[in-house]
Residue, then its C-alpha position, 0 to 999 in steps of 0.5 A: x431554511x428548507x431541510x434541502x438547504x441546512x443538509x449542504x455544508x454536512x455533505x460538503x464536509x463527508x465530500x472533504x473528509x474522504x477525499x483527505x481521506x484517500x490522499x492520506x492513505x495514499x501516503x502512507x501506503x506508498x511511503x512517503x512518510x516514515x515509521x515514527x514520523x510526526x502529522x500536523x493536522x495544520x501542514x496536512x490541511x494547507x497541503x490538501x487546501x481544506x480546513x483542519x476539520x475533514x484532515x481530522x476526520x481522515x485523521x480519525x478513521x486513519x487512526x482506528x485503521x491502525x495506520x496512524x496514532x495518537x500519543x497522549x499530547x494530541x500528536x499524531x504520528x505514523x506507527x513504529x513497529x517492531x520485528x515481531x510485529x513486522x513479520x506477522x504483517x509480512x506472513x499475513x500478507x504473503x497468504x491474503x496476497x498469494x490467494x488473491x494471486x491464484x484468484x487471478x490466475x483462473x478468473x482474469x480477463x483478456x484485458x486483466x492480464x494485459x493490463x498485469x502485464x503492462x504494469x510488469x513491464x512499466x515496473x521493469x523498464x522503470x529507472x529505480x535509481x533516479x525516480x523512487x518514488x515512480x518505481x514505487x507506484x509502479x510496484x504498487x500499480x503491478x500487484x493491484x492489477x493483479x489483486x484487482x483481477x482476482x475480482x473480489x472487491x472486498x479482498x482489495x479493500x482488504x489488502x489495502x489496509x494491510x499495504x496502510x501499515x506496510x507502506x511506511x516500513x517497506x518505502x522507508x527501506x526502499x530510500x536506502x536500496x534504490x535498487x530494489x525494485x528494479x533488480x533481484x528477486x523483486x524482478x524475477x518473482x513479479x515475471x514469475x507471478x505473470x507468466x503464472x497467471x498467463x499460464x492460468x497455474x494459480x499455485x504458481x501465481x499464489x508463490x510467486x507473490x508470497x515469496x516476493x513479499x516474504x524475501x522482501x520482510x527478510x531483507x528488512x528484518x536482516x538489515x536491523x533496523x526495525x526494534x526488536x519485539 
């Protein structure tokens, strides 16, 4: 057997394991699956259509992210966090995710803002009430529009794997205030941080995402449903 030949199945594997990978990913940072919640590697590989080997390899590299664990029986399960916890995310976030903002403000395209502005616009026709899990992507297509056009690619990988653990904490609350995304400060803040990057004020843009994620770990943190910490 040539080396060419015996190399095969290895890159078929690393092809299986990234794309288990981003799908995994992609459900934990949109948050359809919840704090505290139990993975099989068996349901999660008949749901992607691969053997368990490249799920436990997404597995892995999910759990060194920190956006999954492994108790001491082998199960794994989405993180719980604490309050404490949640709002050092949440302030983490606010700073990372405001500078990207004010980034875009005064390196966007033409085409960028067009593109921020569609999403802010899908976002704000988007039927919250009857199609959560639509309102949430189109969240998330809003602000990584923005963070895309800040035009530093590491920063995006960056926020991303702060949205890995958000994602649970913050769809979790959404199940329960349907309206969120669609009404209130969610809104106003998204408009303000477009008009902001239209008007090329990066101060504006970086407080306007900063306080959209700020009033947004206030609301969660208020309601008292995360452990204290």
């Amino acid at each position: 057997m040539t080396l060419a030949i015996a190399t095969l199945p290895l890159l078929e594997r690393r092809t299986l394991a990234e794309s288990a990978y981003a799908h995994l990913r992609d459900l934990l940072a949109s948050g359809r699956v919840a704090p505290g919640e139990k993975l099989s590697l068996r349901d999660l590989s008949e749901a992607l259509g691969v053997s368990v080997m490249p799920v436990r390899e997404a597995v892995s590299r999910l759990t060194a992210d920190g956006a999954l664990e492994v108790a001491p029986n082998r199960a794994v399960r989405v993180p719980v966090m604490n309050c404490r916890q949640f709002r050092e995310l949440a302030d983490v976030r606010a700073g990372i995710e405001g500078w990207a903002a004010s980034l875009a403000a005064t390196t966007r395209s033409a085409a960028q803002l067009e593109d921020i502005a569609a999403a802010e616009a899908a976002l704000r026709a988007a039927p919250g009430a009857s199609d959560l899990g639509h309102a949430v992507q189109l969240n998330r297509d809003f602000h990584f529009a923005i963070y895309g056009a800040a035009g530093l690619p590491i920063l995006v990988d960056v926020i991303g794997g702060l949205w890995l653990k958000a994602g649970p904490v913050i769809n979790l609350d959404l199940r329960h205030s349907r309206d969120r995304l669609t009404t209130g400060h969610a809104l106003r803040c998204h408009a303000a941080a477009l008009a902001a990057i239209r008007l090329g004020d990066a101060e504006a843009a970086r407080a306007a995402i900063a306080e959209d994620i700020t009033r947004a770990a206030d609301f969660i943190i208020d309601k008292g449903g995360l452990p204290a910490g």
